[in-house]
N, C-alpha and C positions, 0 to 999 in steps of 0.2 A: 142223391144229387151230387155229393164231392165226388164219388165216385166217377158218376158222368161226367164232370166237368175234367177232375185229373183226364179219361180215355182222349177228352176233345181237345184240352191243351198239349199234350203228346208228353205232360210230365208225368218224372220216371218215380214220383214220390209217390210213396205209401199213402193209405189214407190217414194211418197212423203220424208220420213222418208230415202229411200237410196238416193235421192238428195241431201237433206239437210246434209247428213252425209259430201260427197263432198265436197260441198260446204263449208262445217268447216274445212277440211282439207286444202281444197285454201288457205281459209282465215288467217289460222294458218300458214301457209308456209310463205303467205306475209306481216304476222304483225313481223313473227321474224325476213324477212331482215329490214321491216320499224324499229324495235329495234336496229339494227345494226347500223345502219345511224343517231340515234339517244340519244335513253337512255345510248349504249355503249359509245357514245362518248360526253356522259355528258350533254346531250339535254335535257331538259321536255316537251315532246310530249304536255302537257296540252299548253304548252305557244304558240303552231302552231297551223296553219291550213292545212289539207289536201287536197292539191291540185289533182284529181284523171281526167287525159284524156283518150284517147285508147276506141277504142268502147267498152271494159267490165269495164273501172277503174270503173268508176259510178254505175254499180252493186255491187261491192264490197266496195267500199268504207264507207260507212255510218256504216258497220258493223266494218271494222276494225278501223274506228272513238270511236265507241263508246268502244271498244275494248282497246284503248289506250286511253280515255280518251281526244279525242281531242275535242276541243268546235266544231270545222269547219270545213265543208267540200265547198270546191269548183271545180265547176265542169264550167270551162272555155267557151267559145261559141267555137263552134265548135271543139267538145274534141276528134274527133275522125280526123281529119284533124291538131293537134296543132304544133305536128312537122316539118312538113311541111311549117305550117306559120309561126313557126320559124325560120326555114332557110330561108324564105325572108325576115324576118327581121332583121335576126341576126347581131351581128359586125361582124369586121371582125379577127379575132384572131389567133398569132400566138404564142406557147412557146415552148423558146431554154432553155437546163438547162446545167449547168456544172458540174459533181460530184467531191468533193472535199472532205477533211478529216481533216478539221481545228479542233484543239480540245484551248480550249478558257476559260478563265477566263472571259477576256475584247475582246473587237470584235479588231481585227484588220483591222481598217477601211479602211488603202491605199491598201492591199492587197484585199479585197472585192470590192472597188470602182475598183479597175483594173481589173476585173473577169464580173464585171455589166458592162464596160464600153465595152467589149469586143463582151459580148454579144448582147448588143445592136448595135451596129456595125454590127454585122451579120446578125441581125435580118431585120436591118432598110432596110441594102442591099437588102436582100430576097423578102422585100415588095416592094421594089422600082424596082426590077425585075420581077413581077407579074403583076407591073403598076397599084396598087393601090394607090385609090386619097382620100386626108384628111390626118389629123393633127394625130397622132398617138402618143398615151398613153400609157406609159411605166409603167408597174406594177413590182416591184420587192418582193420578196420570198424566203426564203428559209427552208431547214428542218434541223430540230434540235433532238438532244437526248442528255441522258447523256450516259458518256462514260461507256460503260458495255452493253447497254439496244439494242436490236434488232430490234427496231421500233423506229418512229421519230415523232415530230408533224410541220406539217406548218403555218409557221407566215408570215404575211407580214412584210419586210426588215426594221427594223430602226434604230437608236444608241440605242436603247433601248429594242431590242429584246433578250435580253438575260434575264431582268427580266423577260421580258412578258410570256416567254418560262417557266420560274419558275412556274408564275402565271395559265398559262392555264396549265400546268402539274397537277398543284394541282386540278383544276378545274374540269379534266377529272379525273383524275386516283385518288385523293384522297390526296397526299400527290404530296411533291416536296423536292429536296434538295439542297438547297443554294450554299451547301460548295464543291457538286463532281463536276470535270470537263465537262465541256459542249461540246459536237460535234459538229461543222456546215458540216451536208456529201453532202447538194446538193444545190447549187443557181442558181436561178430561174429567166427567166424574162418570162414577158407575153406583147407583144405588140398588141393593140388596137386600130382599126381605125372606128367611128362609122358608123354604117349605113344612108344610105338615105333614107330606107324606114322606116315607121311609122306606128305602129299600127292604131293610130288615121287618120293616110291618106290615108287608102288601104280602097276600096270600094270593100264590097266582096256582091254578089247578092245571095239572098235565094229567092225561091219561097216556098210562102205554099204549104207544104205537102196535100196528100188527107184522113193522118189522123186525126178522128176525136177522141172529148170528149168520152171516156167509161171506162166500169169497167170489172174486173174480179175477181175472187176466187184465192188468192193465200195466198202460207206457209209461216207465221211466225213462228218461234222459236218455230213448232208443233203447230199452231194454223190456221183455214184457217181465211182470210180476206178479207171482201170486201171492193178491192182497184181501186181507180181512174187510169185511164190511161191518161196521158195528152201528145199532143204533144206539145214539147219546145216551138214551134210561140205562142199557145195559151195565154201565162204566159205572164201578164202584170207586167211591171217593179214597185216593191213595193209592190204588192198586196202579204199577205201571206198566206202560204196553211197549211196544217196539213196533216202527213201521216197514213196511210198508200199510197205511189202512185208511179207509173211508168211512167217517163216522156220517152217518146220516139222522136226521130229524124231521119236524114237520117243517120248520123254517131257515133253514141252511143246510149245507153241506162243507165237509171240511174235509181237504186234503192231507196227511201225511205222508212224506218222503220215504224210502228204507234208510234209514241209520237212524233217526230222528225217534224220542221218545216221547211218548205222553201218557199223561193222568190227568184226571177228573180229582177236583181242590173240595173242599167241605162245601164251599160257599154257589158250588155248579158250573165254575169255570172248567175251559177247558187248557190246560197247561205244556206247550208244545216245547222241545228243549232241541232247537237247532243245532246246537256245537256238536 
């Protein structure tokens, strides 16, 4: 079907070369929200690792790694199943907030502590009517601005959140200022009861697949290569490889680059070294 479509448009691109173009457009689309969640908010991508699941993340990932500069990519066991296993092992979490409009020099701390106490109250009720069991941890929050500005940042709750707010203002945005009035518009709780289940205790059974070791011809950055196909069982914990190669599974697929290394961790990750 590209094929026909390339003869009908009279373009002179390969069918390889109209992939790839694709392919840079994805990629582009998902390194600007990964900038979003990141560089925007004063993050250096270099200092992370990318964590990539979903049966495509691991095609794409290692490119928008290197893209941003990340040293790491990690590609979890079972990436295409991981949500999933995180709701069985998730906590159990619930958050109530209150919008409020304090504008503050110094926190008013009887006024706050009556607002967290109230919340909690409600909150504790709510789980105790669900009929959840365990000790539950209270996380307190709130957001802050200064008075003028249309967005807010969150902190967690202290006597001392009004510097901190200073502080990460500067942090993200460049500057801060000491002397303008400060907002608290929303307090926050989050209650927390942990789970019983355990990554380390869930016995999850794989059988070998019936794929095996091989190779194919495929495009890098315009170049073809002959690249390993490996399935995920195969990969002995420690041992490391060099790409170009395509690890395949029953629930993902995972791209690696040529220069880029990887090995398989004790734990089932998969451990990609972009630099």
């Amino acid at each position: 079907m590209v094929q026909r479509w390339l003869k009908q448009s009279g373009s002179r691109l390969s069918v390889e070369e109209f992939a790839a173009g694709i392919v840079s457009v994805i990629n582009a689309n998902m390194e600007k929200a990964i900038r979003v969640v990141s560089i925007e908010r004063g993050y250096d991508p270099r200092q992370f690792a990318l964590v990539a699941f979903g049966g495509a993340g691991g095609m794409h990932a290692c490119e928008l790694a290197q893209a941003l500069r990340i040293p790491r990519v990690i590609v979890p066991a079972y990436p295409g199943a991981l949500s999933a296993l995180g709701i069985l092992i998730s906590d159990v979490v619930k958050d109530h907030s209150r919008t409020v409009l304090l504008r503050v020099r110094e926190l008013p701390l009887k006024e706050l502590d009556r607002l967290y106490a109230d919340l909690k109250s409600k909150l504790s009720a709510e789980l105790d009517q669900e009929g959840w069991q365990g000790g539950v941890v209270f996380e307190k929050s709130c957001d802050l601005r200064y008075r003028g500005q249309g967005y807010e940042l969150n902190l967690a709750f202290s006597k001392d959140v009004i510097q901190r707010f200073h502080a990460e203002h500067k942090r993200r945005y460049g500057y801060s200022s000491p002397e303008r009035e400060v907002e608290i518009v929303t307090v926050r709780l989050r209650g927390r009861i942990a789970s019983g289940e355990k990554l380390t205790r869930l016995k999850i059974e794989s059988k070998a697949g019936k794929l095996k070791e091989s190779s194919a011809q495929v495009w890098f950055s315009g170049t073809r290569h002959k690249t390993l196909v490996l399935p995920r069982e195969s990969l002995k914990p420690g041992k490391v490889h060099g790409g170009p190669a395509i690890i395949t599974e029953y629930s993902a697929t995972t791209v690696v680059p040529p220069g880029h290394k990887f090995h398989a961790d004790r734990a089932g990750n998969l451990i990609v070294s972009t630099g």
